[in-house]
LOTORMI-607374 format. One line per 8 residues: their letters; for each residue y, z, x of N, C-alpha, C, O. Coordinates in steps of 0.05 Angstrom, whole numbers, plus 5000, padded with zeros to 4 digits. Layout:
// residues N
a> Y Z X Y Z X Y Z X Y Z X | ...
This chain:
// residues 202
xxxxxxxx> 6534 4419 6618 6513 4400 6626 6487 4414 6630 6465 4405 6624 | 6492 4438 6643 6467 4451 6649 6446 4461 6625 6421 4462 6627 | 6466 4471 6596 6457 4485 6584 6446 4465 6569 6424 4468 6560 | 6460 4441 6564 6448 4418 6555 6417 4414 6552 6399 4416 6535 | 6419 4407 6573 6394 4407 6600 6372 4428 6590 6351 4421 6579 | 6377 4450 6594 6365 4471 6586 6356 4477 6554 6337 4491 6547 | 6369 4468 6542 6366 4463 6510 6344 4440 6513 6321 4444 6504 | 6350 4427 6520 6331 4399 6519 6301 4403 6527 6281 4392 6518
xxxxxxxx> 6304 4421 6545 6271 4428 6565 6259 4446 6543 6236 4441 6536 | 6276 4472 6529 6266 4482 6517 6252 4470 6487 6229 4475 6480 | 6268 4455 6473 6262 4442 6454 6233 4426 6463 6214 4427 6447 | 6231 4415 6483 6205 4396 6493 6182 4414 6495 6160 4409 6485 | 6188 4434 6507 6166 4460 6512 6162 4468 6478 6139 4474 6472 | 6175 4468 6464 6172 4488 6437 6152 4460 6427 6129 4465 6422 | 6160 4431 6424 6143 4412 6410 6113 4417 6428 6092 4422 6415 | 6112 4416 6452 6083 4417 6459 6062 4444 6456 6038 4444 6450
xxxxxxxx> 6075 4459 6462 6064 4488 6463 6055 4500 6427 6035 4513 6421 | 6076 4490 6407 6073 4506 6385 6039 4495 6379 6020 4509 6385 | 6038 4472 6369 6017 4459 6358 5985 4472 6380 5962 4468 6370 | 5986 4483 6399 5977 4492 6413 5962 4517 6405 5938 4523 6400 | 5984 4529 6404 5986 4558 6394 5978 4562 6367 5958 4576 6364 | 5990 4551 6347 5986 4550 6321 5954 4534 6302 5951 4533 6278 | 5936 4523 6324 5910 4514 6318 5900 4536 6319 5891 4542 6297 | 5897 4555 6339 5876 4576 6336 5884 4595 6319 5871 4616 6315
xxxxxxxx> 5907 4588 6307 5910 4617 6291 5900 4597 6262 5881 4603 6248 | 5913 4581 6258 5895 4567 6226 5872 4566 6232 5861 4579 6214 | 5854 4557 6250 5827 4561 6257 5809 4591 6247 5786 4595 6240 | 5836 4610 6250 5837 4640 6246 5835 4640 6217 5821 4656 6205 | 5848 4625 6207 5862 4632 6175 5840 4619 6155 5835 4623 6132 | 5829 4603 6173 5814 4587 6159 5777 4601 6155 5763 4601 6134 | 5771 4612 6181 5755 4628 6177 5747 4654 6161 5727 4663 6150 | 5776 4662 6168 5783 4683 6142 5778 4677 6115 5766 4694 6101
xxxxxxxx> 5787 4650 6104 5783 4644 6079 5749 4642 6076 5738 4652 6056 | 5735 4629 6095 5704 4623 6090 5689 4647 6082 5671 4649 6066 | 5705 4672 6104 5690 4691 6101 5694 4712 6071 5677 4729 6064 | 5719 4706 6058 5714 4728 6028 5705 4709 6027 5683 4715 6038 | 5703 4675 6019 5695 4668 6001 5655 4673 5996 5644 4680 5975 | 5644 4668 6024 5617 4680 6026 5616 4711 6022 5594 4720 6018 | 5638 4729 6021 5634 4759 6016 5630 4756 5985 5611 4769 5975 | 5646 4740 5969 5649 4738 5937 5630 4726 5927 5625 4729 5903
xxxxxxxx> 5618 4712 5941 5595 4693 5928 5569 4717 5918 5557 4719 5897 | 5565 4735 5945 5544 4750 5930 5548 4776 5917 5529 4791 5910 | 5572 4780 5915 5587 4797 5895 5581 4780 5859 5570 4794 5842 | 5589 4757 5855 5589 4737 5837 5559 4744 5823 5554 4753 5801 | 5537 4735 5848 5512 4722 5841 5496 4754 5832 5476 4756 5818 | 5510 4775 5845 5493 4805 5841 5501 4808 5800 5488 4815 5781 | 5529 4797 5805 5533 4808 5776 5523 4785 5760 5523 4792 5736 | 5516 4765 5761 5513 4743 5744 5477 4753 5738 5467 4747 5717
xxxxxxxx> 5460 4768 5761 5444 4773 5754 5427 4803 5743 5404 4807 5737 | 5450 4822 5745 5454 4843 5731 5450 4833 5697 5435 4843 5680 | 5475 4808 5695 5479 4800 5664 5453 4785 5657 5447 4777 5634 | 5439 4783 5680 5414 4762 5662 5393 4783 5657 5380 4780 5637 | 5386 4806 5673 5370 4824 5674 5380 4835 5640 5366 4833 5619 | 5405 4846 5643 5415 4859 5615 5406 4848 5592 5396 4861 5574 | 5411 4818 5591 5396 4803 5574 5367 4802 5569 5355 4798 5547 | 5362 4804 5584 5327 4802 5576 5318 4823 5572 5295 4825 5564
xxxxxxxx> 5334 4847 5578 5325 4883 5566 5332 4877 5543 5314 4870 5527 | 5357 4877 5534 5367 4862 5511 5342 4848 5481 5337 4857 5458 | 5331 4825 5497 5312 4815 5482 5285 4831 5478 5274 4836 5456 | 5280 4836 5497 5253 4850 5496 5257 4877 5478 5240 4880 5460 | 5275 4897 5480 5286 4914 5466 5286 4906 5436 5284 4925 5421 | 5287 4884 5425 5296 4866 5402 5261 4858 5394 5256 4866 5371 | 5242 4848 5404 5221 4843 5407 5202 4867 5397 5183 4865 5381 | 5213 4899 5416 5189 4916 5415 5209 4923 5378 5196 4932 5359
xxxxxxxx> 5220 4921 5377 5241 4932 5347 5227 4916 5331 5211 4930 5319 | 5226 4888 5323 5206 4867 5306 5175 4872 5303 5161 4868 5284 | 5170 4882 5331 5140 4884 5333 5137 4909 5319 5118 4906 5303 | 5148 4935 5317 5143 4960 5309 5148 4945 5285 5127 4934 5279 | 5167 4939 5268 5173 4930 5235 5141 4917 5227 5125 4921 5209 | 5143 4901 5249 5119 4881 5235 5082 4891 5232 5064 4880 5219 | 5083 4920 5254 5071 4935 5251 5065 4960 5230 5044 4971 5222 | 5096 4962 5226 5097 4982 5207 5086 4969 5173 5071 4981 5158
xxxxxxxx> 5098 4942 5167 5094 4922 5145 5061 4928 5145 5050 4944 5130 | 5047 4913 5165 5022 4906 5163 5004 4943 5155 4986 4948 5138 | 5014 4957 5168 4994 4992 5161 5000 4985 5134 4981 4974 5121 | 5027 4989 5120 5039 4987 5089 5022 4974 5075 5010 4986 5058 | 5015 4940 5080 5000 4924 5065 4968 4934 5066 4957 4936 5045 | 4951 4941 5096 4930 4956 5094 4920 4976 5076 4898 4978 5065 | 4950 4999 5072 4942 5020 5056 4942 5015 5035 4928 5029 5021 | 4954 4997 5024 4960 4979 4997 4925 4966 4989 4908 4969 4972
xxxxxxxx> 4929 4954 5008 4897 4937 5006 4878 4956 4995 4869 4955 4972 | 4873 4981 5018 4862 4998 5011 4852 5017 4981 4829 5022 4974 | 4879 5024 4968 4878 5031 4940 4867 5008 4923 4847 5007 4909 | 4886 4989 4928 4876 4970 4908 4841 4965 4915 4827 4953 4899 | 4832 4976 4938 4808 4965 4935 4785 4991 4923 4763 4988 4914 | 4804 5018 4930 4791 5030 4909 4781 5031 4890 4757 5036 4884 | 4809 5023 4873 4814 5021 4844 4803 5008 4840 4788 5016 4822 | 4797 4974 4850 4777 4957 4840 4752 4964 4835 4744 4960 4812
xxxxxxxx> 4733 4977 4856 4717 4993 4852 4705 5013 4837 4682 5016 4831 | 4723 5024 4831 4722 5047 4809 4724 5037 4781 4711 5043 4761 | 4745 5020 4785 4736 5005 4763 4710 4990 4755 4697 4993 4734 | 4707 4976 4771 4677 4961 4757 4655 4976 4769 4636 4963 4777 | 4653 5008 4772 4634 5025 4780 4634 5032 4742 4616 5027 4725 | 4658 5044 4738 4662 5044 4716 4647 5034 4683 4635 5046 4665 | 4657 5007 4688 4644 4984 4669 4626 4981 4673 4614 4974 4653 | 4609 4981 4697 4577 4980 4695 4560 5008 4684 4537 5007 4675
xxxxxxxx> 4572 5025 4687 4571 5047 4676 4566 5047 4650 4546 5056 4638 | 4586 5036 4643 4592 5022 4606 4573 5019 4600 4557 5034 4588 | 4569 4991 4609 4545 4976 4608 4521 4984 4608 4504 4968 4602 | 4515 5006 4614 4477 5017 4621 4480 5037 4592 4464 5036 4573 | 4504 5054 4595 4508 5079 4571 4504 5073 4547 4488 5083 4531 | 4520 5054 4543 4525 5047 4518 4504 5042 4504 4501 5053 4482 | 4484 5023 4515 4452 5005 4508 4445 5039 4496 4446 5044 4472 | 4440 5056 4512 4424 5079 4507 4439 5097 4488 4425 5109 4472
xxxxxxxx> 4456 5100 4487 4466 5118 4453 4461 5098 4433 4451 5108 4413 | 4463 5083 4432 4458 5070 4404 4430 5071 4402 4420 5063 4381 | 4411 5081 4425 4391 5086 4415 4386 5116 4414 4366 5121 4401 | 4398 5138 4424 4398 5166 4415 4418 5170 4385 4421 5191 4374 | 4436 5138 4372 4440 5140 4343 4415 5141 4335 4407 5162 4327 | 4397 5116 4336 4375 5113 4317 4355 5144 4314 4347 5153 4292 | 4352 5154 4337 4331 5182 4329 4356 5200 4319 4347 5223 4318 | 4382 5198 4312 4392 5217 4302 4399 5214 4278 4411 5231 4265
xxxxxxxx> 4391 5188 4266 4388 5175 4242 4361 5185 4225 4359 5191 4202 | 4342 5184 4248 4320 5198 4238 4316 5222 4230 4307 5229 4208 | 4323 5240 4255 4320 5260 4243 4340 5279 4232 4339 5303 4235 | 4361 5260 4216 4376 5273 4197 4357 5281 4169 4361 5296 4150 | 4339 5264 4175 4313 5270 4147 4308 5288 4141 4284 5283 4139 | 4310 5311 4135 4294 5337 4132 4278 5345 4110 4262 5364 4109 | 4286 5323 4089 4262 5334 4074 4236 5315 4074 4232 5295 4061 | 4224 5327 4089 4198 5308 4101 4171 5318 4093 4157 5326 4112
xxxxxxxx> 4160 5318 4066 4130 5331 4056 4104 5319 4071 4083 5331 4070 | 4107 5298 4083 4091 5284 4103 4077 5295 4119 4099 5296 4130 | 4068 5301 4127 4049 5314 4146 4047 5298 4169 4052 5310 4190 | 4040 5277 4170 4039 5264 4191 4071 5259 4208 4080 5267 4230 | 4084 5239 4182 4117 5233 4188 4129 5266 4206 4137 5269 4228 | 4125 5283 4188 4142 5303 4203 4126 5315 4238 4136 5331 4254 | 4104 5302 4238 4089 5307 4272 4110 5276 4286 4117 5276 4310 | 4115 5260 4273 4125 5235 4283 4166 5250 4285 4177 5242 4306
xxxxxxxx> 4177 5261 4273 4200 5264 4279 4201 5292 4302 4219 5294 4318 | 4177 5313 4301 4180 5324 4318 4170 5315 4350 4168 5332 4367 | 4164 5288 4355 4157 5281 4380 4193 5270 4382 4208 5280 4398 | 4203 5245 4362 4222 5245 4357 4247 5260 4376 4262 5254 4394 | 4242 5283 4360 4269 5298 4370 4260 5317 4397 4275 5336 4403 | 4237 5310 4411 4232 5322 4439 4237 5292 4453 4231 5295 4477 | 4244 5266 4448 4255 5254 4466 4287 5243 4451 4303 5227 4461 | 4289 5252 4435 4314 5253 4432 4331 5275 4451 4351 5269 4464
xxxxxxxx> 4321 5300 4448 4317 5323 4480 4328 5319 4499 4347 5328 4510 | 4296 5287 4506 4305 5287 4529 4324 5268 4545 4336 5269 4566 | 4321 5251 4525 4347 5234 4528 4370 5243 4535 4384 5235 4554 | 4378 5271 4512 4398 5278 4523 4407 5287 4552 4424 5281 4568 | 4389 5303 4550 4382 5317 4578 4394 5292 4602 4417 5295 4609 | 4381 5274 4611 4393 5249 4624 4405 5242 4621 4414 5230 4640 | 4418 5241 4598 4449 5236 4596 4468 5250 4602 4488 5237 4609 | 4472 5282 4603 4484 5295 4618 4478 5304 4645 4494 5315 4659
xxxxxxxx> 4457 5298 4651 4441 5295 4689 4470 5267 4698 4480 5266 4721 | 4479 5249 4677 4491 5233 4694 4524 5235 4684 4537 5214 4684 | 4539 5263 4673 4560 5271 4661 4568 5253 4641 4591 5246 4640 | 4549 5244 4620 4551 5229 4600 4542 5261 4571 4520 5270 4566 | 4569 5269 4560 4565 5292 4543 4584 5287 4521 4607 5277 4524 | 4573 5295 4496 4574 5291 4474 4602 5308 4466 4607 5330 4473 | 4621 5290 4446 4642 5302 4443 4646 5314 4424 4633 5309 4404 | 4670 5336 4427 4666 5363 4415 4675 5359 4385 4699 5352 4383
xxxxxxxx> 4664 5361 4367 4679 5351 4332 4711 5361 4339 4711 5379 4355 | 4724 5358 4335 4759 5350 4332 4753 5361 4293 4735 5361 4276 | 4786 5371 4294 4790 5380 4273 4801 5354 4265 4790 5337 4250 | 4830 5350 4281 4842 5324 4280 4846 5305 4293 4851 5306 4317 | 4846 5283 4279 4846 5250 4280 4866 5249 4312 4890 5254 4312 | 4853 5242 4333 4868 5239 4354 4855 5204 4362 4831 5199 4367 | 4877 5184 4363 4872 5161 4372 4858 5155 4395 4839 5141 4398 | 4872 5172 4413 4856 5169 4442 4826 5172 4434 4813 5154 4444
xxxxxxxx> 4814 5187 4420 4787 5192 4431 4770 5181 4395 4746 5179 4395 | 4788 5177 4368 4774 5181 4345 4771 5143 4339 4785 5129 4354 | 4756 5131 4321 4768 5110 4307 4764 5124 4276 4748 5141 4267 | 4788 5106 4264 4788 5120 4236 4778 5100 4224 4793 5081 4226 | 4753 5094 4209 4741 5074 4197 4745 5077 4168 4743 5058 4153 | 4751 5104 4157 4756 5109 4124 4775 5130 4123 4782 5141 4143 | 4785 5137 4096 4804 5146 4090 4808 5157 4064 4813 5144 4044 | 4805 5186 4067 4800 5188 4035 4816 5213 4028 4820 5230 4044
xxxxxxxx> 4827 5213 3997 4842 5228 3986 4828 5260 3983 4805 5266 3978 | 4849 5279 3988 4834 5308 3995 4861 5330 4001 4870 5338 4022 | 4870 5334 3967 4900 5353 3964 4896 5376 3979 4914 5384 3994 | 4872 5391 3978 4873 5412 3993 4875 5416 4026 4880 5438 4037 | 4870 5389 4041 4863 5391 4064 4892 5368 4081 4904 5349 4071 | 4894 5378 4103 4917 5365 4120 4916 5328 4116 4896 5313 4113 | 4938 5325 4118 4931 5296 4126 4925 5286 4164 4936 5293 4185 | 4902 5266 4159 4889 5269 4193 4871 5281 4199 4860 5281 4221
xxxxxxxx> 4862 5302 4169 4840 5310 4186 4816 5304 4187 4809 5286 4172 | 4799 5314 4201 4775 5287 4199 4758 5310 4178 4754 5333 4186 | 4748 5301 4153 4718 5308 4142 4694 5290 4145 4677 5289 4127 | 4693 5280 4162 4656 5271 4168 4658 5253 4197 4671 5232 4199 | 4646 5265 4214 4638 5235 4235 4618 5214 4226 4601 5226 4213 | 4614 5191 4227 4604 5173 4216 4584 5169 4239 4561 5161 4234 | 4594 5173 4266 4584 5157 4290 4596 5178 4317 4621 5179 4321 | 4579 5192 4333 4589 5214 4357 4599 5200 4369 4594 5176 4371
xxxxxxxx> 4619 5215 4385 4635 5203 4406 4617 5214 4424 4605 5235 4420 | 4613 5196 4453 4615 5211 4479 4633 5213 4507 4638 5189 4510 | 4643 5226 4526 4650 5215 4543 4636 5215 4568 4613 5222 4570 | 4652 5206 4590 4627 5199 4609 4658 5215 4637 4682 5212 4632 | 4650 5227 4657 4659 5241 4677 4684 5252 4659 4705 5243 4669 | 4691 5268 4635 4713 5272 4619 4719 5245 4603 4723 5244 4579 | 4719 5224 4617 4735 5213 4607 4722 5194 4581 4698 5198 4577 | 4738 5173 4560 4722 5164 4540 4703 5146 4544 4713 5125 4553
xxxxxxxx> 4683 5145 4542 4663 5137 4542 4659 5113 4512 4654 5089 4512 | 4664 5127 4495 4653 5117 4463 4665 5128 4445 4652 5148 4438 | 4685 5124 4433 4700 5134 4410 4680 5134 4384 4665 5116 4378 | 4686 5164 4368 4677 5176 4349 4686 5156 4326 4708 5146 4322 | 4668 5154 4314 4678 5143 4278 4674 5159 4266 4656 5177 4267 | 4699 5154 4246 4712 5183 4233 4715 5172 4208 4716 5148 4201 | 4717 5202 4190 4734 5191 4159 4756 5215 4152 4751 5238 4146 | 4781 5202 4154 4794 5221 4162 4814 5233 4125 4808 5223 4103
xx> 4828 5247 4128 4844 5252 4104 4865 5231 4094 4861 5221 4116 | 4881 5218 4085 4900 5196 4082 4918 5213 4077 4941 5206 4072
């Protein structure tokens, strides 16, 4: 009866007391959980913004790489520009060149037309070819003042620098080679200026 009794009191004490006891400790458990979870949050947010920082080194790294290419392209096309704008230059420095030279040998042909004359009993005519050939002189003279010089007779027929306007039979002599200029060549800084007319061997 007693222990009965005593079973019974205890059982009543264990229903009131546990729930007692057992709030402050989940109260406990529960705080615990709040607190990793606020410890993890800025563990989370440090690395989520590590990964955003990475990223945008990332890009920018990617950016200065495009920008150097697109730098490097543009010098490339400049230096490009550049020659070609040389060349353009030089070229129509060139052809205007042409253009002034040319007018004036065909007029140091005509006094060399003239004074191929030599047999001249004239008295006067031959005071007229010797003024003649002192500006034929000096023509020349200005013409090599501006590296415009008369080319050297060629044995043989070379395309680059001859035109072959005739062609004539000649067993003793090479074929190509030239027997008569018809017309001087000149060039102008080395280079051709005015191709020679020629009559060459067939």
């Amino acid at each position: 009866m007693k222990r009965s009794l005593l079973s019974r009191i205890t059982h009543l004490v264990y229903n009131i007391a546990v729930p007692y006891i057992s709030f402050p400790l989940q109260k406990v458990f529960i705080m615990n959980r709040v607190e990793d979870q606020n410890q993890s949050q800025p563990e989370e947010t440090a690395q989520n913004d590590t990964q955003e920082e990475l990223s945008k080194l990332a890009s920018c790294q990617q950016e200065l790489i495009d920008m150097k290419a697109k730098y490097a392209r543009l010098g490339a096309d400049f230096e490009n520009f550049k020659k070609r704008l040389e060349k353009d230059q030089t070229t129509a420095y060139g052809q205007m060149q042409k253009s002034f030279f040319l007018p004036l040998l065909e007029i140091v042909d005509s006094f060399d037309l003239a004074l191929s004359e030599t047999n001249v009993s004239d008295k006067s005519i031959a005071a007229h070819l010797a003024g003649f050939s002192l500006i034929r002189r000096n023509l020349q003279k200005m013409l090599e003042k501006f590296h415009v010089t008369e080319m050297k007779n060629e044995k043989i027929f070379d395309p680059n620098l001859h035109e072959a306007v005739m062609s004539v039979q000649a067993p003793e002599k090479e074929s190509g080679e030239i027997v008569n200029v018809l017309q001087k060549g000149y060039l102008l800084n080395g280079q051709l200026l005015r191709a020679a007319k020629v009559t060459i061997v067939a």
